[in-house]
C-alpha positions, 0 to 999 in steps of 0.5 A: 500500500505505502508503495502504491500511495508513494507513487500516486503521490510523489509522482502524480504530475507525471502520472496526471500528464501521462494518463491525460495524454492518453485520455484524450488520444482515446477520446478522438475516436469520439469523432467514430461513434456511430448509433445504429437505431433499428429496432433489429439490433435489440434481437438475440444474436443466437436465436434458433428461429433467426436462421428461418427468418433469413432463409424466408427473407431471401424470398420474401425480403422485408417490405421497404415501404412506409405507412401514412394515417390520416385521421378526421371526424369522417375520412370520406369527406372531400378535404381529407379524400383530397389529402390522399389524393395529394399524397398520391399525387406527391408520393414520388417526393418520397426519396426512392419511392417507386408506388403508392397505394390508398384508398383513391386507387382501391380498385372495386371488385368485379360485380361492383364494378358491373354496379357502380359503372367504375373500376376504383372505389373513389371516383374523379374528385372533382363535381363529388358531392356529399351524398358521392362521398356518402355513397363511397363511405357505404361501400368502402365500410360493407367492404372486409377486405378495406375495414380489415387492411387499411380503414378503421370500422368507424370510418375516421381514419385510413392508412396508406402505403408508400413503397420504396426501393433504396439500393444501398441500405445503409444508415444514412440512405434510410435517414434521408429517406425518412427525412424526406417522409417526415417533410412531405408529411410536414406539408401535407399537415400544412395543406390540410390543417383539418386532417391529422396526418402521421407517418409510421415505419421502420424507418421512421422508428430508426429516425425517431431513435437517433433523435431522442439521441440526440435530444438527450444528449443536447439536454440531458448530458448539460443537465447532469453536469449542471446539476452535478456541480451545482449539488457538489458545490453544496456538498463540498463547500468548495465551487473549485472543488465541484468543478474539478470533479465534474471536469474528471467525469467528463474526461471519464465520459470522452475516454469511454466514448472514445474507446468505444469508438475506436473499437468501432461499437456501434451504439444502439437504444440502450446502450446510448444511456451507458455514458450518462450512467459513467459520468455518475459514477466517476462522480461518485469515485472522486467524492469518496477522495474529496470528501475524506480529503475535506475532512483532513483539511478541516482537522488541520492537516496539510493539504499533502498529508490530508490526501495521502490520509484519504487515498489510504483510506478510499484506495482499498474501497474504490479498486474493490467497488470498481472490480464489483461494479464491472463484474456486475456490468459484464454479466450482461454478456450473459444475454445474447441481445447486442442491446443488454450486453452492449449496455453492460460492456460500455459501463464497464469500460467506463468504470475502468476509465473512472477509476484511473483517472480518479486515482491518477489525476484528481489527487495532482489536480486537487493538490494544485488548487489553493485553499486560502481558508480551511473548508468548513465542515462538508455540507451534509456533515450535520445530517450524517451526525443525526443518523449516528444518533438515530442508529446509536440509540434506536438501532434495534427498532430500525433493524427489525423495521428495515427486516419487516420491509425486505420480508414483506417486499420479497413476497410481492416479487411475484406479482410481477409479469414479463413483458416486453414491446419494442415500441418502448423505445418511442417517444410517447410523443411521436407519430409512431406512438399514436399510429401503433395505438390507432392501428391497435384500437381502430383497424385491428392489425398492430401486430402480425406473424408471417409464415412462408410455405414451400412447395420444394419444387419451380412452379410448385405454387400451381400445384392444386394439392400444395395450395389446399395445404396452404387453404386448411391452414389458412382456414384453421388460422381464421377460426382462432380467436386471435387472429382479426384476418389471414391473407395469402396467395389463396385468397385471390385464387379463391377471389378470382375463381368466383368471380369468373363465374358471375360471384356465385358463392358455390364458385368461393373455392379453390380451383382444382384445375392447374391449367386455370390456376396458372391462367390466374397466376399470369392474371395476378403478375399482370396486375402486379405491374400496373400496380407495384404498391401490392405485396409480393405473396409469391417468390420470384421461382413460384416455388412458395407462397407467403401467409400473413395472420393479422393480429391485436391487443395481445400481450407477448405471452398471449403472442407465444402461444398462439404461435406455439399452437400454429407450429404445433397445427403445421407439424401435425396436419402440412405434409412434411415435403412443405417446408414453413419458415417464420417470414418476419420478426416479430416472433423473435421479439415476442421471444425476447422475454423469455430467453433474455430473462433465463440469460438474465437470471444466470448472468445475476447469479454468476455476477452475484456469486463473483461480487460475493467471492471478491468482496470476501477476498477484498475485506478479507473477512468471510463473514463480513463479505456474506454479510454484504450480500444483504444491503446489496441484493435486497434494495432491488427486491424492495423496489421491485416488490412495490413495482410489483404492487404498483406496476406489475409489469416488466421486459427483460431490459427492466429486469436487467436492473436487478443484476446490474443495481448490484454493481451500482449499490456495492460501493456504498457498502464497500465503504461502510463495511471496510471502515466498521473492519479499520475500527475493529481492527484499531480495538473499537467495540462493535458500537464504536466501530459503527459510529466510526464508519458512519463517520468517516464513510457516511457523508461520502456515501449520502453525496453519492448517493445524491449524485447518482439518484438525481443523475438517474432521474434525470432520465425522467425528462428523456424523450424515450419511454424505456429510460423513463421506466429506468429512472423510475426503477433504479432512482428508488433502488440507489435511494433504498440502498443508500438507506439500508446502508446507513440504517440497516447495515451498521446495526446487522453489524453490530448484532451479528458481532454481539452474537459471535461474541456470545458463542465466542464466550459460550464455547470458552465456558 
């Protein structure tokens, strides 16, 4: 130890010089950092299903299109006709948009076209009156086919599609496509003030991602280090003090930054909070030094000899809560989801830059600054001195008050439920929020599976006993009550084949004959040119067919099981020569849940297990490193308990909260234990031994506390919902673990002590 404090002192300009140099060659890779926003990266790397995915994509790529909704009292009414009219009219402002597809060119079926004397639903717009449009609503309404796809039962709000084709798909091709959406949009809304227009899509969900980024970063990133020095001016007493931590936290963030660019990691949207996160506990690393710091200098010490005092006492402390709070980071790993482990990994390398520089230049910097008064006392000395009192003469009260709690608690864990949607990461603010929400309550397909079905054979789509497989399981799927409507290749057969024979309901069937089927294949592909906006429900070889399930308003549980009785219906009644893949993602993401939770949980006990053994070997007591599990694990069960009772719901990129809090909360306890050890070691009672590290740690610990419970909630004013939920979930906890570390730990101590010297004596007698 005396070598390690010589060093860091008696060569801390060089050391500071050096270690700075480095920082700020490792921060130029900030210029590197890229984000990648599509909700793809959230999905597990290794999942089995993936591979299907892929294979049903090489026929049926993902569509590239993006949806527009437009809402108004009544979507049949001339202003917002017009505005879909509009819209097509200017689809092609779109960047590499090749087709649209709305209401204003639904074409009419055959017996209605006889009908009405037209071959689209909605006729020239110019001379509509409103009893046109009335008539037009009427049909479109009667219509399934419209109120299943595209048009809310109640008639206030249609969608329609713009599709695009981008040659290369790379990240900024996709931003500028969605910027050039969210501009048409901008002036259709300016055009017709009294239509509500909003635009949805995979891009755009990749848009809005990178910009509540940014947003975040332009306010939340100046709000931390406002706030943070703001508190630790009050803290500490001491502006200069203040800024040269905050000066550390930012140097910690640009190197983390740095490294991760240089390493060429992208970040997705979980682990862009990772570097906020990082600032707060470089905070907290450096308060634990100033603090004890502070303390010698208001006890008359020199400035040399008051910072070799409080590295003495914080080293020991800060390198164990770095190698706990990194291992509890790195544990994430353990998931297979680029969004966990990715979130994990950066906090853990930002841990390591922490303490480096903590170490390495906070002491050169602080000795540097003059100190023409001594400090007064720290600034929240005087509550620390009533807990001391408080725990001095009530300790028996708040030991079995703080018990009843945890017990109590630990049974509400199980109200909680699994669940996870991946348009948790919206801002609740943004069209693809109210679009998901409409889509979910008005038109009734927010949610879909996809199925491709192969034949294993060129033109094999034509084979009448393959389209009857595919038939029967599209006849069994709309039987479920799950699914609001099935579409595939065998609805147009089916279509066409009643319609060829005047739209006698005998003739809604399958036809049987190949030579008829492939005349209506050729029908189809004809159609398909005049109108691109269509779907592809076949591959390029006509060797396999695509099957959508429209579904809504089902939970991820709800989700998996229906999928689980469709694999199970397809394994038991489609021949086994027909192969069916999953076509879509959405059955990985509903997936999430349960394998992230089980990658989860073994992570945590690995994490706990390994935090565990090192504070054994770092405090060197096995009893007092077991007994740091306690205020370690439970303010997570404490918050989670409530949240349970309160909430009841969370998604695996909650849950990863429970392992990584421990890495968080650990430092507080690191420190209160490793002082109530010095005052055993000195010959303290176990009462004095408490009251010496409520006083040497408690101040310390209470202002990085503050710091990491208001740099958390902060997140609060995020623009993204799933870091509201995190500032929602582990402010509470860093609170709770503060309080438990105070009010509960130093008694358990002081009990636990009492009764090992109990049996001490007893077995002596």
């Amino acid at each position: 130890m005396k070598f390690i404090l010589d060093l860091l002192l008696e060569k801390r300009n060089v050391l500071a010089l050096l270690t700075f140099a480095l920082s700020i060659v490792v921060a130029v890779g900030l210029s590197s950092i890229r984000m990648v926003a599509t909700s793809e990266s959230l999905l597990s790397d290794n999942d089995p299903f993936k591979l299907e995915v892929e294979l049903a994509q090489e026929d049926f790529p993902p569509t590239t299109g993006v949806l527009f909704a437009f809402e108004a009292e009544d979507i049949f009414a001339l202003e917002s006709l017009q505005a879909m009219e509009a819209l097509t009219q200017r689809y092609s402002e779109v960047k590499s948009a090749i087709a649209v597809r709305s209401l204003l060119n639904e074409r009419l079926s055959d017996s209605d076209q006889k009908t009405y004397g037209r071959d689209y639903l909605v006729p020239e717009l110019k001379g509509l009156t409103d009893s046109d449009t009335a008539a037009i609503r009427e049909i479109a309404l009667n219509d399934d086919d419209y109120v299943k796809n595209s048009l809310s039962k109640a008639g206030d709000m249609a969608v329609a599609t713009i599709r695009y084709k981008n040659a290369e798909d790379d990240q900024e091709t996709r931003l500028e496509i969605a910027r050039s959406v969210v501009a048409l949009r901008d002036s259709l809304r300016e055009e017709f003030p009294n239509v509500d227009i909003y635009v949805f899509g995979r891009l755009m969900f990749e848009l809005d991602g990178i910009n509540a980024r940014k947003k975040d970063n332009q306010v939340l990133l100046p709000l931390v280090l406002v706030v943070g020095t703001l508190l630790l001016w009050f803290c500490l007493r001491s502006l200069l003090f203040s800024i040269a931590l905050m000066t550390m936290a930012a140097l910690s963030f640009a190197a983390t930054m740095g490294t991760y660019g240089w390493l060429d990691i992208p970040l997705n949207q979980i682990s862009t909070l990772g570097p906020l996160v990082v600032i707060v506990i470089a905070i907290a690393d450096g308060i634990h030094v100033l603090s004890i710091y502070a303390q010698g200098l208001h006890k008359g010490l020199a400035k040399m000899d008051a910072m070799r005092e409080s590295l003495e006492v914080n080293i020991q402390p800060i390198t164990l809560a770095t190698v706990t709070t990194a291992m509890g980071f790195l544990s994430l790993n353990y998931s297979s989801s680029p969004g966990i482990y990715g979130f994990g990994n950066i906090i853990a390398i930002g841990v390591v830059w922490a303490y480096i520089v903590t170490l390495a230049i906070l002491p050169a910097i602080i000795l540097l600054l003059p100190t023409k008064k001594v400090p007064q006392p720290l600034g929240i000395a005087g509550f620390i001195r009533g807990v001391i009192k408080v725990v001095t003469k009530r300790g028996n009260v708040l030991f079995w008050g703080s018990a009843v709690i945890i017990v109590v608690t630990l049974g509400l864990l199980p109200l909680n439920k699994l669940d996870f949607s991946r348009f948790t990461f919206i801002d609740e603010d943004s069209d693809a929020h109210y679009v998901l929400t409409a889509l979910s309550e008005k038109i009734g397909n927010d949610q879909a599976l996809a199925y491709s079905i192969d034949s294993g054979e060129y033109y094999g789509i034509t084979n009448p006993e393959f389209l009857q497989q595919v038939e029967n399981l599209s006849i069994w799927l709309e039987a479920q009550p799950e699914a609001s409507f099935v579409t595939s290749y065998t609805d147009y057969l089916r279509a066409r084949n009643k319609s060829d024979n005047d739209d006698d309901e005998a003739y809604d069937v399958l036809p049987v004959d190949q030579l008829q089927i492939i005349d209506y294949l050729v029908g189809y592909q004809l159609v398909q040119e005049i109108e691109p906006s269509l779907q592809p429900i076949f591959n390029a070889d006509y060797s396999a067919v695509r099957l959508v399930i429209a579904t809504s308003n089902l939970s991820n549980k709800h989700l998996l099981d229906f999928n689980d009785r469709i694999d199970a219906w397809i394994a038991n009644n489609v021949k086994k020569e027909y192969k069916v893949l999953h076509g879509d993602n959405s059955i990985l993401y509903v997936r999430l849940d349960r394998r992230i939770t089980e990658e989860l949980m073994q992570g945590f006990m690995l994490s706990f297990l390994l935090i565990t053994i090192t504070m054994i070997i770092g405090l060197r007591s096995l009893r007092y490193g077991l007994l740091s599990i306690m205020p370690n694990l439970f303010p997570a069960t404490v918050v989670f308990g409530v949240w349970g009772l309160f909430v009841g719901e969370l998604s695996p990129y909650i849950l990863m909260l429970f392992s990584i809090s421990i890495g968080l909360v650990v430092d507080d306890s690191v420190h209160i234990l490793s002082k109530y050890i010095s005052g055993k070691e000195k010959g303290m009672s176990s009462e004095n031994a408490a009251v010496y590290s409520l006083d040497r740690a408690g101040s310390a610990i209470t202002i990085t506390t503050l710091s990491l419970a208001l740099g958390t909630f902060i997140l609060v004013f995020s623009s993204t919902p799933y870091f509201q939920s995190v500032a929602s979930l582990l402010t509470p906890i860093i609170v709770v673990a503060w309080a438990l570390d105070l009010f509960f730990l130093p008694p358990l101590l002081i009990k636990f002590d009492r009764w090992m010297d109990r049996n001490k004596v007893a077995a002596k007698g």
